[in-house]
Structure formats: structure tokens, C-alpha cells
FIFIMAR-818728 format. One record per residue (C-alpha): residue number from 1; residue in one letter; x, y, z. Coordinates in Angstrom, 2 decimals. Layout:
<sites>
site seq->NUM type->A xx->X yy->Y zz->Z
...
</sites>
This chain:
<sites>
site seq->1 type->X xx->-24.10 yy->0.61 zz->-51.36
site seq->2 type->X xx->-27.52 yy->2.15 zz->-52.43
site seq->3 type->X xx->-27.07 yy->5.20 zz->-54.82
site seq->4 type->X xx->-28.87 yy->8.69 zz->-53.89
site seq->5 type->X xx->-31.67 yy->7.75 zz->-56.14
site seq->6 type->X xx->-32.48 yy->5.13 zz->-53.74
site seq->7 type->X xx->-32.01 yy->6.77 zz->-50.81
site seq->8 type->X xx->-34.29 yy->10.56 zz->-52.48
site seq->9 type->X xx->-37.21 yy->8.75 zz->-53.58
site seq->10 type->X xx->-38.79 yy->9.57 zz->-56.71
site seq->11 type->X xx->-37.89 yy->13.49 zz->-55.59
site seq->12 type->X xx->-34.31 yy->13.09 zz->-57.24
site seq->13 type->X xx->-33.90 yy->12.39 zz->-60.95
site seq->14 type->X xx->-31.48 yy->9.44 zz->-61.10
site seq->15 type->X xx->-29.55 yy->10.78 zz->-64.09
site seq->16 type->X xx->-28.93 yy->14.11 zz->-64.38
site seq->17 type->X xx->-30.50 yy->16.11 zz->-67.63
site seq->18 type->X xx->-34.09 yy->17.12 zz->-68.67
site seq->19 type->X xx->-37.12 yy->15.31 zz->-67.61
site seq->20 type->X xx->-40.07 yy->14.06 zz->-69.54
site seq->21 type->X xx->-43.77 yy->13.46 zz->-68.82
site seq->22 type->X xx->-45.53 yy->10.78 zz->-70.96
site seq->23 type->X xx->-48.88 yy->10.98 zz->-68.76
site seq->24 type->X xx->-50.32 yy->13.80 zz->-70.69
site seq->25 type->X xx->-50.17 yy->17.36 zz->-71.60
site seq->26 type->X xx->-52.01 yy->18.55 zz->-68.62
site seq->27 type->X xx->-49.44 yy->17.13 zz->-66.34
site seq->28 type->X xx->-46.64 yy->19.96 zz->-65.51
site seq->29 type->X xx->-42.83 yy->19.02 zz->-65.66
site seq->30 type->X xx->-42.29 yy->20.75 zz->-62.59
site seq->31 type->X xx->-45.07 yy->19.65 zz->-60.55
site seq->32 type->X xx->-43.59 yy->18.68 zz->-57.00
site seq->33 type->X xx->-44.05 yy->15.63 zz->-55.59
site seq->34 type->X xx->-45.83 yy->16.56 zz->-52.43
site seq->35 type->X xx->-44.11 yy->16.07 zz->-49.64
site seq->36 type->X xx->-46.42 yy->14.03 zz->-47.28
site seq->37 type->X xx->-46.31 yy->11.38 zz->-49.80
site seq->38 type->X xx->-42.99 yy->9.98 zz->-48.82
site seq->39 type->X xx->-42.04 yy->8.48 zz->-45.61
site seq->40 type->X xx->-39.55 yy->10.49 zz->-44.26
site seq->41 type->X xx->-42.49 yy->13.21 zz->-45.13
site seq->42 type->X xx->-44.67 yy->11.38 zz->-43.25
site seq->43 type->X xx->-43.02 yy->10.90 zz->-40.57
site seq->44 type->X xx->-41.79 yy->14.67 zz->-40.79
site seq->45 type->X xx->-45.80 yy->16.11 zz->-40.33
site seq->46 type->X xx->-46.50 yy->13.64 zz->-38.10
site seq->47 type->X xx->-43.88 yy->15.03 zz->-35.83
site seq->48 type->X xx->-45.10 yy->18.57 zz->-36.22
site seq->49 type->X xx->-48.46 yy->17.54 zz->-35.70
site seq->50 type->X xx->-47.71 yy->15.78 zz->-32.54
site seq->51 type->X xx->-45.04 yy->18.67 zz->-31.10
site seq->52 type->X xx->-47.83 yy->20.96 zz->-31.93
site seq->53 type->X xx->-50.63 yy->19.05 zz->-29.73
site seq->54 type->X xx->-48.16 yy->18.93 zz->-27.19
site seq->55 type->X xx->-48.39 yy->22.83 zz->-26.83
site seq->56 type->X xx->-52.08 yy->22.96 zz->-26.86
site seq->57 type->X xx->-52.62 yy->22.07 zz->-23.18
site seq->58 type->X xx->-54.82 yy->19.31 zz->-22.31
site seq->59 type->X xx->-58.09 yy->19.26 zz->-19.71
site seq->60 type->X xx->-56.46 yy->19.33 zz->-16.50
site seq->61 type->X xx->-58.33 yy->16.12 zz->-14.26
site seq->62 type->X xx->-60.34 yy->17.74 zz->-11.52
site seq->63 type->X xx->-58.44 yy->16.16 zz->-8.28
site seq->64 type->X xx->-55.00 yy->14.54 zz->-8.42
site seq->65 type->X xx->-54.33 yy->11.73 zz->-10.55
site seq->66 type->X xx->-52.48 yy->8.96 zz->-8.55
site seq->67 type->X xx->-51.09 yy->6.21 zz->-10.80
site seq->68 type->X xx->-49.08 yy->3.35 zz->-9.66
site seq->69 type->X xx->-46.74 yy->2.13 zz->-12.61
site seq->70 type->X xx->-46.31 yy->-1.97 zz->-11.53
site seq->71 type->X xx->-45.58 yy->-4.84 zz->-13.26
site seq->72 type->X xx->-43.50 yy->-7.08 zz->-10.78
site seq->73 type->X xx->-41.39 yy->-8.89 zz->-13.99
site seq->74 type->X xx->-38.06 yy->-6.61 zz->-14.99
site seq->75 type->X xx->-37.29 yy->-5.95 zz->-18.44
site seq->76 type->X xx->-41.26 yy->-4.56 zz->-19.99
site seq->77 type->X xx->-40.87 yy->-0.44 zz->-19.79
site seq->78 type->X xx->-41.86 yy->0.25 zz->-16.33
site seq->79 type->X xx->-39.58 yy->2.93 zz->-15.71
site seq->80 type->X xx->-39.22 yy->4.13 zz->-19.45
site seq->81 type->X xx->-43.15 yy->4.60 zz->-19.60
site seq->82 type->X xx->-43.13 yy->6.26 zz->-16.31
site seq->83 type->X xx->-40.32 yy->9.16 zz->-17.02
site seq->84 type->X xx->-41.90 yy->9.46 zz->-20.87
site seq->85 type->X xx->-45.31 yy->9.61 zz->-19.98
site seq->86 type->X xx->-45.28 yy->12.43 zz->-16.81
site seq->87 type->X xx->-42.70 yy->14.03 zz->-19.30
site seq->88 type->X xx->-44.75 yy->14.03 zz->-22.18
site seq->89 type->X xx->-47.81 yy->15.13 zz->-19.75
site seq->90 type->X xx->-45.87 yy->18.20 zz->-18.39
site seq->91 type->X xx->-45.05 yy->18.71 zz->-22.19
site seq->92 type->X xx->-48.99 yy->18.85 zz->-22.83
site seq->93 type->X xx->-48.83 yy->21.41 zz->-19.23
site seq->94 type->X xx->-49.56 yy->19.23 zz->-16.02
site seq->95 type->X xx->-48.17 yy->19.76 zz->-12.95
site seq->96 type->X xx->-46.64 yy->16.14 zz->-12.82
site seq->97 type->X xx->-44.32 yy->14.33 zz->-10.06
site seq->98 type->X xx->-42.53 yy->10.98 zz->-10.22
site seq->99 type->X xx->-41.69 yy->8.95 zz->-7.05
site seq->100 type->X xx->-38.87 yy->7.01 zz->-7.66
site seq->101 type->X xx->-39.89 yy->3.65 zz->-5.62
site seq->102 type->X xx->-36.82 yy->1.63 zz->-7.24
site seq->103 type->X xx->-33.88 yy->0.91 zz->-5.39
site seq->104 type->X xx->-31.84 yy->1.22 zz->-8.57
site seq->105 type->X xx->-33.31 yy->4.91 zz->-8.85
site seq->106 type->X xx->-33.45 yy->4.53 zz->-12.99
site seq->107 type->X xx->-36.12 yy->6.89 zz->-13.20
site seq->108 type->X xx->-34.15 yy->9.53 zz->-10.98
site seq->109 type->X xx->-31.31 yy->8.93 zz->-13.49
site seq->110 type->X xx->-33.71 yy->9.20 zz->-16.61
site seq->111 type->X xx->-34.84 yy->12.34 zz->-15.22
site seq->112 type->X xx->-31.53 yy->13.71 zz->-14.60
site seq->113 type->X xx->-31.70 yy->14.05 zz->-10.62
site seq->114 type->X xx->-28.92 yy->13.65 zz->-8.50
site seq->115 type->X xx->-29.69 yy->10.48 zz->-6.17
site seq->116 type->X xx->-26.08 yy->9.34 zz->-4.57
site seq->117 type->X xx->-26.68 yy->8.07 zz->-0.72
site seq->118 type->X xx->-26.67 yy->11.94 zz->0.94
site seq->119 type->X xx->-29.06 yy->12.94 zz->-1.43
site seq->120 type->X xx->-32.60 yy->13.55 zz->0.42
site seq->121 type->X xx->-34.95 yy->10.78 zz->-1.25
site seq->122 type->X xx->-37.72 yy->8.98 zz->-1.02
site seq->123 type->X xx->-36.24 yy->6.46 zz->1.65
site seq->124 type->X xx->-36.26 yy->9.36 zz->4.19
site seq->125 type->X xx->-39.76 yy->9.46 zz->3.43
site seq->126 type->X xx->-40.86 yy->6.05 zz->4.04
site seq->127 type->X xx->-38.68 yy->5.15 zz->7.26
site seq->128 type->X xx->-37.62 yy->8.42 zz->9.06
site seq->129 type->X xx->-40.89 yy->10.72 zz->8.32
site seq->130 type->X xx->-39.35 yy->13.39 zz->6.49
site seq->131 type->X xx->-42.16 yy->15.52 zz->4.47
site seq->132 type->X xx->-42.66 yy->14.51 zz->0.96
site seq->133 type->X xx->-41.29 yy->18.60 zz->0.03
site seq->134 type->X xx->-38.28 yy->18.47 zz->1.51
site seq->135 type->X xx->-37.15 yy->15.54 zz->-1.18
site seq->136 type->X xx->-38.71 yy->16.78 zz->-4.21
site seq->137 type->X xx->-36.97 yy->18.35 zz->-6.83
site seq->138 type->X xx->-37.10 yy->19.81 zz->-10.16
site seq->139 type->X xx->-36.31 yy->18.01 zz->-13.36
site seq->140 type->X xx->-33.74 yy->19.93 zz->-15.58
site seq->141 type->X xx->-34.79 yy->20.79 zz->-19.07
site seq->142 type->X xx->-38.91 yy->19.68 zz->-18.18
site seq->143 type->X xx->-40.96 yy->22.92 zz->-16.48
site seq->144 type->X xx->-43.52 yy->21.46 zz->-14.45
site seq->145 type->X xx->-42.13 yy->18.37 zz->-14.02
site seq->146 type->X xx->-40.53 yy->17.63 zz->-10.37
site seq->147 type->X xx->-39.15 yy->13.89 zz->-8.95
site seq->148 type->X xx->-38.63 yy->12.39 zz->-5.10
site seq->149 type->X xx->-35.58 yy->10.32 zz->-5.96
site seq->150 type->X xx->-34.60 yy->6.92 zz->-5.06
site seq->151 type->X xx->-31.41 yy->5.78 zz->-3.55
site seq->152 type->X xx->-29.54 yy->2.37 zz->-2.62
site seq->153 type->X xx->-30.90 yy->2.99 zz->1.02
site seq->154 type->X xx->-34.10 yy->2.08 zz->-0.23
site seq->155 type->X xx->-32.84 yy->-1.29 zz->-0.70
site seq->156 type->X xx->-33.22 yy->-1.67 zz->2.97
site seq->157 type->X xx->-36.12 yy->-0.32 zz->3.25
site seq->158 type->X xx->-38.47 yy->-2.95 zz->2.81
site seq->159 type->X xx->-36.87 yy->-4.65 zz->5.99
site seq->160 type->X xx->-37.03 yy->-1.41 zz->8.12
site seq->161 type->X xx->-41.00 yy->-0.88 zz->7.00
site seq->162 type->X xx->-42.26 yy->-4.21 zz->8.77
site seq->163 type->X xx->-42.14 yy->-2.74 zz->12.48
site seq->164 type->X xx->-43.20 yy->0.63 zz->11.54
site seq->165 type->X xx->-46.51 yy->1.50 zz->12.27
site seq->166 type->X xx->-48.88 yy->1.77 zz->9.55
site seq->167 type->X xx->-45.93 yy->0.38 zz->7.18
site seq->168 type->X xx->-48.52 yy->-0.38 zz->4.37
site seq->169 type->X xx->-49.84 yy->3.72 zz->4.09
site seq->170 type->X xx->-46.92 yy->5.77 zz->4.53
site seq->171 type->X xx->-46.27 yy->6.74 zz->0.83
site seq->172 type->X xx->-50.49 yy->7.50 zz->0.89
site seq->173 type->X xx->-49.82 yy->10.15 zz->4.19
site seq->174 type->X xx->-47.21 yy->11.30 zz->2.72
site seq->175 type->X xx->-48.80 yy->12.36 zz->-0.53
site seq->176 type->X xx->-51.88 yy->13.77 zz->0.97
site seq->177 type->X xx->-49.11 yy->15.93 zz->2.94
site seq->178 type->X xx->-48.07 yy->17.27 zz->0.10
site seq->179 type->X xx->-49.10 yy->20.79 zz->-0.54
site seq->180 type->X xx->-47.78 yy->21.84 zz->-3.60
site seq->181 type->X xx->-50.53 yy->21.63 zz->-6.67
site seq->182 type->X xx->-49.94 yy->18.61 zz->-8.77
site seq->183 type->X xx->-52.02 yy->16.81 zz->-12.06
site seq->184 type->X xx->-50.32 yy->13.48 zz->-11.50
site seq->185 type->X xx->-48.72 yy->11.96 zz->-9.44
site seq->186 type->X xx->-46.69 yy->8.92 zz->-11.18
site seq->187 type->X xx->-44.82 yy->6.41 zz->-8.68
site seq->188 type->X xx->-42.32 yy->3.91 zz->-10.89
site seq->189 type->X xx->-42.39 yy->0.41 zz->-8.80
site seq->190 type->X xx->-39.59 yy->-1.99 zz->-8.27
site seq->191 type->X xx->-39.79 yy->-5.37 zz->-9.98
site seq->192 type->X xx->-41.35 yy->-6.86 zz->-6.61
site seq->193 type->X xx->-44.87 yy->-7.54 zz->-4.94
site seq->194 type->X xx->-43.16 yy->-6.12 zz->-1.72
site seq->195 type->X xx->-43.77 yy->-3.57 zz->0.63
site seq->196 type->X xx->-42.79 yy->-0.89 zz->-1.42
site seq->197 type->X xx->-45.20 yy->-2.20 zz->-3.86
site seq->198 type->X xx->-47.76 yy->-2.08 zz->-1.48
site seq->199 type->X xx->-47.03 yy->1.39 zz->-0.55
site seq->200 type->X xx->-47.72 yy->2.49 zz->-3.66
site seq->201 type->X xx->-50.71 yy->0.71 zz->-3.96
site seq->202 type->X xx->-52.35 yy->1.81 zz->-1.20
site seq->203 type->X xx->-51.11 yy->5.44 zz->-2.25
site seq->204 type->X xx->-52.68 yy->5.74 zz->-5.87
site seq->205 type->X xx->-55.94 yy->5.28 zz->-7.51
site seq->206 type->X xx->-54.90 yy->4.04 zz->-10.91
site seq->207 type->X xx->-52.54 yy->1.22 zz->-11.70
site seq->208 type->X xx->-50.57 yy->1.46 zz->-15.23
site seq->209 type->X xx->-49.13 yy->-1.85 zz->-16.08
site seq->210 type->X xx->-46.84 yy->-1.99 zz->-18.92
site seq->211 type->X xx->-47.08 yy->-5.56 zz->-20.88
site seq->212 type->X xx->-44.14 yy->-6.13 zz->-23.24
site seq->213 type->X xx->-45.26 yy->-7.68 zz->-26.46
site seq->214 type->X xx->-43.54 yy->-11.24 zz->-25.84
site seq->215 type->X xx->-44.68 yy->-14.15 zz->-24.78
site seq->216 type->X xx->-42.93 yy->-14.24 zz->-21.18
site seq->217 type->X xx->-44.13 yy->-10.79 zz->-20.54
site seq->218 type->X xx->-47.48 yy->-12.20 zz->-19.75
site seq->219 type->X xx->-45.76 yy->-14.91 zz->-16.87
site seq->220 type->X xx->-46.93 yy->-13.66 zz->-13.32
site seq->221 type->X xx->-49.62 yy->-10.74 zz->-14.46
site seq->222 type->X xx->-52.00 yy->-12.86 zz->-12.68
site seq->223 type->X xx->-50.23 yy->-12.57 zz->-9.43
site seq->224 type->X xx->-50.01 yy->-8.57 zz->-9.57
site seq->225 type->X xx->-53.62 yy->-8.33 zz->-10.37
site seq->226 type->X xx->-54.41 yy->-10.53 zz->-7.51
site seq->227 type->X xx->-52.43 yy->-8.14 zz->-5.52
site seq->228 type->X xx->-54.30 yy->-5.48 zz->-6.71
site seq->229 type->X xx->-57.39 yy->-7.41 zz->-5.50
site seq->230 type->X xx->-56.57 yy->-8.07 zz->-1.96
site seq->231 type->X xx->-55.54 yy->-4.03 zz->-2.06
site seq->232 type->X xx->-58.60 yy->-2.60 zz->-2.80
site seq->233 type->X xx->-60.32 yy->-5.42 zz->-0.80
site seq->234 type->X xx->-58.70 yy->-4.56 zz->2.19
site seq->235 type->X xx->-56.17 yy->-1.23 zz->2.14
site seq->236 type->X xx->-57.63 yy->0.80 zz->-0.67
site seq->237 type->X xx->-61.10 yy->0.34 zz->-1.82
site seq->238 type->X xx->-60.63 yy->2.46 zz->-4.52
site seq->239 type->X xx->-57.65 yy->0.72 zz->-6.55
site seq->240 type->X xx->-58.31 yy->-0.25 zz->-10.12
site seq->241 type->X xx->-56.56 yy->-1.04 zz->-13.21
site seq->242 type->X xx->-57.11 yy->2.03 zz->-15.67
site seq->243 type->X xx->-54.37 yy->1.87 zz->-17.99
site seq->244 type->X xx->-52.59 yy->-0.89 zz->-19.92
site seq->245 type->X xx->-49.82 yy->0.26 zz->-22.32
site seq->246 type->X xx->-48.23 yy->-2.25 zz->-24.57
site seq->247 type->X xx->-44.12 yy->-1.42 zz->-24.79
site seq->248 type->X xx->-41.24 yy->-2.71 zz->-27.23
site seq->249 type->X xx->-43.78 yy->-3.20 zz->-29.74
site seq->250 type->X xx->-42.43 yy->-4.61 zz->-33.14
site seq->251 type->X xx->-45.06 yy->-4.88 zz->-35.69
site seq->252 type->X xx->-42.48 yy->-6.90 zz->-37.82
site seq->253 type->X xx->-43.19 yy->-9.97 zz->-35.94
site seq->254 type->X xx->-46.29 yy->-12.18 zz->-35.95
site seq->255 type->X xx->-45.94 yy->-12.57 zz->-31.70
site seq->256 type->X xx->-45.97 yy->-8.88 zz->-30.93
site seq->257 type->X xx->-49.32 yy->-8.50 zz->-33.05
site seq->258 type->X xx->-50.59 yy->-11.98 zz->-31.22
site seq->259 type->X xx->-49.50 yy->-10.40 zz->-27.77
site seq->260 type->X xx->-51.46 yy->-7.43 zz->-28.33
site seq->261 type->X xx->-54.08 yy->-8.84 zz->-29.74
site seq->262 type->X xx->-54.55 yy->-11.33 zz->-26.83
site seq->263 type->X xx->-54.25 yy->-8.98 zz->-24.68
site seq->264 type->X xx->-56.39 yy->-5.92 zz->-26.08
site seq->265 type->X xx->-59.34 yy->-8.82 zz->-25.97
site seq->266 type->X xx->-58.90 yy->-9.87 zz->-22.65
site seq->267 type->X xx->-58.77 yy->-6.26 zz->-21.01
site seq->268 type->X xx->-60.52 yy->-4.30 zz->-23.92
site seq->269 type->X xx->-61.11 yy->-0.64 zz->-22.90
site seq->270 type->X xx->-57.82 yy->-0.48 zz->-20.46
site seq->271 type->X xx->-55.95 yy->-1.39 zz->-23.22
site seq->272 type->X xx->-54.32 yy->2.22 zz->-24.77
site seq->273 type->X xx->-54.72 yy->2.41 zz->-28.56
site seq->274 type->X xx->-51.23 yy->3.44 zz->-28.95
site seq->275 type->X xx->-48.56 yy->1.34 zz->-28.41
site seq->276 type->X xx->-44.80 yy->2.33 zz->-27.95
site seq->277 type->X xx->-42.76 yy->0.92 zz->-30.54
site seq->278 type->X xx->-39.51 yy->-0.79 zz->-30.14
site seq->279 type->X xx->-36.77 yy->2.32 zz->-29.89
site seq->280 type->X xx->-33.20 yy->2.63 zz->-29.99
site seq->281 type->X xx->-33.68 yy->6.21 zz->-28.81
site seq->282 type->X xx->-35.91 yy->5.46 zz->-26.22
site seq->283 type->X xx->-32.98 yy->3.04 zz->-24.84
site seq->284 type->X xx->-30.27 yy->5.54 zz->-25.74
site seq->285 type->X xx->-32.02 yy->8.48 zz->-23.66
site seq->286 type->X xx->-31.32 yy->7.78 zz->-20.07
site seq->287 type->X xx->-27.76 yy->7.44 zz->-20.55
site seq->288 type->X xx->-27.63 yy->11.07 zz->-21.21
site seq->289 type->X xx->-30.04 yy->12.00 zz->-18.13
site seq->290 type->X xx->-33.12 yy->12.94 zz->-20.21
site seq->291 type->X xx->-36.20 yy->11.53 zz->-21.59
site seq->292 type->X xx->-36.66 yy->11.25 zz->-25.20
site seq->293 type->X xx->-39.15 yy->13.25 zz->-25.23
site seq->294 type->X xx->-36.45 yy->15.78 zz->-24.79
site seq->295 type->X xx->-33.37 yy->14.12 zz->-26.45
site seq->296 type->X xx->-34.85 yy->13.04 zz->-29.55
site seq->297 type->X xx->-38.51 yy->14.85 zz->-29.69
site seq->298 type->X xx->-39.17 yy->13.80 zz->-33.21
site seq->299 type->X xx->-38.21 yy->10.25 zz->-33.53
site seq->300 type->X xx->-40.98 yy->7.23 zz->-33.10
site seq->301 type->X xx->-40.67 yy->6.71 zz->-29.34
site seq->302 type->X xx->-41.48 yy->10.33 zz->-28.38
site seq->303 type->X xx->-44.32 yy->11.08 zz->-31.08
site seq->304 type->X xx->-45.79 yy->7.39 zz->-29.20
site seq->305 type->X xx->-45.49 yy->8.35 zz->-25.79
site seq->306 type->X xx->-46.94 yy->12.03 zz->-26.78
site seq->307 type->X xx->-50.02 yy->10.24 zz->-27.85
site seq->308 type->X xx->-50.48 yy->7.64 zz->-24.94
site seq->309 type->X xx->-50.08 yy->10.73 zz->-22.48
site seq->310 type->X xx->-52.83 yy->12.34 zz->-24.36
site seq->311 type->X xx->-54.75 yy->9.31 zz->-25.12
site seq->312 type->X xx->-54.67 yy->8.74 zz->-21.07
site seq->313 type->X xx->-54.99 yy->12.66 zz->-19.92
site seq->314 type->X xx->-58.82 yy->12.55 zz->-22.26
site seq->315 type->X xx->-60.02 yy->9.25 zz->-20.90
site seq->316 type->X xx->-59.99 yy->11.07 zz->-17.36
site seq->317 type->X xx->-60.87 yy->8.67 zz->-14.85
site seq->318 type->X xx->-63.92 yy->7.76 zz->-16.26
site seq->319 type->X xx->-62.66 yy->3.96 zz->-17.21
site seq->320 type->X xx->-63.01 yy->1.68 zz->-13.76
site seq->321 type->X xx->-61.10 yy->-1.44 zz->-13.43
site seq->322 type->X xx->-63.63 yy->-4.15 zz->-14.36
site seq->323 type->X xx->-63.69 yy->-7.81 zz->-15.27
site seq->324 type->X xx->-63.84 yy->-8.59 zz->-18.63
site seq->325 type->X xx->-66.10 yy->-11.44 zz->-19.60
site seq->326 type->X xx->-64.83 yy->-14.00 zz->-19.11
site seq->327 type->X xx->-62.17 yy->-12.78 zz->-16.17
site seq->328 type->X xx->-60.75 yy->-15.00 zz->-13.83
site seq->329 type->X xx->-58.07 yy->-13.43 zz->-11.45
site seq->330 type->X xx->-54.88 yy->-15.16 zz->-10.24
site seq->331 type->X xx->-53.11 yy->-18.00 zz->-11.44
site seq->332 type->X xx->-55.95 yy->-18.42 zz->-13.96
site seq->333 type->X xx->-55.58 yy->-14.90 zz->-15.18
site seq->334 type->X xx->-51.90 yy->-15.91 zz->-16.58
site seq->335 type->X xx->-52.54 yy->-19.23 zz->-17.71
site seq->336 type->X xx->-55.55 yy->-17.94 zz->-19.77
site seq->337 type->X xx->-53.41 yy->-15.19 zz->-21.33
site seq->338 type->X xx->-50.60 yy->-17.38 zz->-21.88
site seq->339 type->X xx->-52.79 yy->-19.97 zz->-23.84
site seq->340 type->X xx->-53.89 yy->-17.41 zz->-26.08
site seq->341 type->X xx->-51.39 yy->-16.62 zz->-27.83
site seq->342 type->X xx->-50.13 yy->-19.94 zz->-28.49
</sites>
């Protein structure tokens, strides 16, 4: 059991009584320690810092920001980064709505909206027409932040898309529909290079991919950025990658540091320079239907996803998806990743 001494710092006297100063005259007994130079100090201004940027505002982008949040493997932050980031952006004062493209509806659950089967969602809008407006609603707790929620019938949805006409651009119509003013437009993917995939693909501008820093995490990222090829080659000319955010970070291993290095090289700009750390209240959050930006604003996760909202509002859309040297798409793209970090 560690004693209070260890757990104060060298701000508690371990015994109790008078203290002395041997390192001169000049030095006062009662001179504080300052605060910032101890870690839960630290980590205390760094949180005011950050809460305090997230007031200021940041430049709103000049059109509508339409960013596809894909990465077809389960398990790497998809969802998390896509309710933390428009959350942390509608924090900073964007307009921001998340389309809830996953069956399983996490994000509507993050977010705390209602998506049971009678709920209006975003199936409606994909197979029966229904205007993007009539599904939207507002997040609790978040102003400025709104969500078209997901439910099981989206499952089926995939199926029912193939003999609609124009089954690839309905999410894109539907958006353009849309009249209310928005800053971003964030659609959370399902773990598939389906037609709700597509959808999305054809609908945004931007793709996000999340990379988990672990080896597997890398295993079919040449597939989705093939995907993204034949895309812009054929449905949406002007697709790119813009944004890669490395999730579940742990600095205390040597593979998370080889993953991110590998992968910052590769993709260089794209790359964020903040990473999202490993988080037990980032995983805790969405049980109690909020973000932790909202449930825990302070701790590691939020003061990380703050910055990568900011870091991505600033760069704009100046950065265009573009191969690195030595770039080779498909199958290629994942071997060559894969082999660098071994």
C-alpha cells in the first residue's frame, strides 16, 4: 500500500514537523512547488488549456465538409472517432451531423439517440426515399450537434439497394437535399466494402480511416483504398484520403510506436499528429449514451480527440489524397505496410 507521501509528490512533507532548506539562504522555506511541475499538474493545465480552445471557435470550412469514416476491419475506433470527433467539432462550434451507416447503430447509441425499429432512420432514407430532415435529430447534452440514426432494418438494406435505381448515390441525393446549414457532415461505416459503403463513398469528399496501432490493423487497408480508387475513378471523381488518425495508441509498447511509425512514413501528411491514446473512458462512455467528450471532458481521450478535431478543422481541405513515393495500391499496399513493421 503506497503511503500519502507517495501518492502527494514532493508537495507533502512525509513526516510531519518543521522543514529545512540546505540549498542556501536565498531559497525560501515556503516557496511552493509550482504546480505545473507535477503530473497530475500537468495534466490539470493541459485540460484547461484544451477546454479553453474548445470555446474559442474554429474557422468554419467554406462549403460542407463530407467525410466518410471507413475502415472495413471491426475492432480500430471507427465509430468512437466518429461520435468524438463531430462532438469535439460542435464543442469548437460547427454545425456537425453524423449518419449512422451501421446496422448495429453504435454511434446512435454513443450519441444518445433513440434508434429501436419504429424509430425514423437512416434506412428510410436509403430504400423508401424519405428526406434526410425528417430522420435527423438532435443529440442531448451537444448544441449543434444532430444524428440520422441507424436501425436493425438497415441490415437488410444492402439486399433491398441492388434493384433500386441509382443504388450507389442515394446517401449523395440525399445530402445535397438537405437544407439545414451544416460544417460536417460525418457518416460512421459498417465493417464492410458493401453497398452501404459505397453509398457513403460516393456521398463524401474526404475519407477518415482509423488504423489501430497493431499489427493486424494494417490486414485489408489495401483493399479499402483500392475501393476508394475505383470510386473516384468511376462514381466520385473527387474522393480522396485526407485524414488518417491512429486509435488505441499505447506508447508503452515497442509495436504501437512501430505501427505508427510505419505508417506516418508511408502516408506522411494524412497522417494526424495526434494520436488517441488507449482509454478506459473512451470505452466506458457509450454505455452511458454520451461521448467522452461530455462524460469525462478532462481525462486523456477527450483532451486527444479535442486536438485531432482541431488539428483536422485548420488543415481545411487543403491536403489531397496523393501517392506517397513509393505507393502501390491494393494487395501491395498491405503487404508493404505489413512488412514494415516486422
Amino acid at each position: 500500500m503506497r503511503s500519502d507521501a507517495n501518492i502527494a509528490g514532493p508537495m507533502t512533507d512525509p513526516v510531519p514537523g518543521p522543514r529545512t532548506e540546505t540549498a542556501g539562504e536565498d531559497v525560501s522555506r515556503e516557496t511552493p512547488t509550482p504546480m505545473d511541475d507535477t503530473p497530475i499538474g500537468r495534466a490539470a493545465q493541459l485540460a484547461v488549456e484544451a477546454l479553453g480552445r474548445a470555446g474559442e471557435g474554429l474557422p468554419r470550412p467554406e462549403q460542407t465538409r463530407v467525410m466518410v469514416v471507413a475502415n472495413q476491419k471491426g475492432g480500430v475506433g471507427k465509430t468512437t472517432t466518429t461520435v468524438n470527433l463531430a462532438a469535439s467539432l460542435a464543442l469548437h462550434g460547427a454545425r456537425v451531423l453524423v449518419i449512422d451507416l451501421d446496422p448495429q447503430g453504435n454511434a446512435s447509441t454513443a450519441l444518445g439517440i433513440d434508434h429501436h425499429s419504429e424509430v425514423p432512420s437512416i434506412y428510410d432514407v436509403l430504400v423508401e426515399s424519405k428526406p434526410l430532415s425528417e430522420v435527423v435529430q438532435p443529440v442531448p447534452d451537444v448544441e449543434g450537434l444532430f444524428c440520422a440514426p441507424a436501425t436493425i432494418d438497415l441490415a437488410g438494406a444492402e439486399i433491398e439497394l441492388v434493384s433500386l435505381v441509382a443504388r450507389e448515390s442515394r446517401l449523395q441525393r440525399a445530402i445535397q437535399a438537405y437544407e439545414q446549414p451544416l460544417d460536417y457532415v460525418l457518416i460512421d461505416c459498417p465493417p464492410s466494402l458493401g453497398l452501404l459503403t459505397v453509398n457513403a463513398l460516393v456521398a463524401g469528399a474526404e475519407v477518415l480511416i482509423p488504423i489501430q496501432c497493431e499489427y493486424y490493423a494494417l490486414e485489408g487497408l489495401g483493399q479499402l483504398l483500392r475501393n476508394v480508387d475505383l470510386v473516384r475513378g468511376h462514381l466520385n471523381p473527387a474522393l480522396h484520403v485526407s485524414t488518417i488518425l491512429l486509435t488505441m495508441y499505447d506508447g508503452r509498447t515497442r509495436l504501437a510506436s512501430q505501427v505508427a511509425d510505419e505508417v506516418r512514413n508511408h502516408f506522411g501528411e494524412e497522417v494526424l499528429r495526434t494520436s488517441i491514446p488507449r482509454s478506459v473512458r473512451i470505452s466506458e462512455a457509450p454505455s452511458y449514451g454520451q461521448t467522452v467528450l461530455t462524460y469525462d471532458p478532462g481525462s486523456s481521450g477527450a483532451l486527444s480527440y479535442l486536438e485531432a478535431a482541431r488539428e483536422m478543422a485548420l488543415r481545411g481541405v487543403q491536403i489531397r489524397y496523393e501517392p506517397h513515393p513509393g505507393h502501390t495500391s491494393g494487395a501491395n499496399e498491405q503487404q508493404n505496410l505489413a512488412e514494415g513493421i516486422q
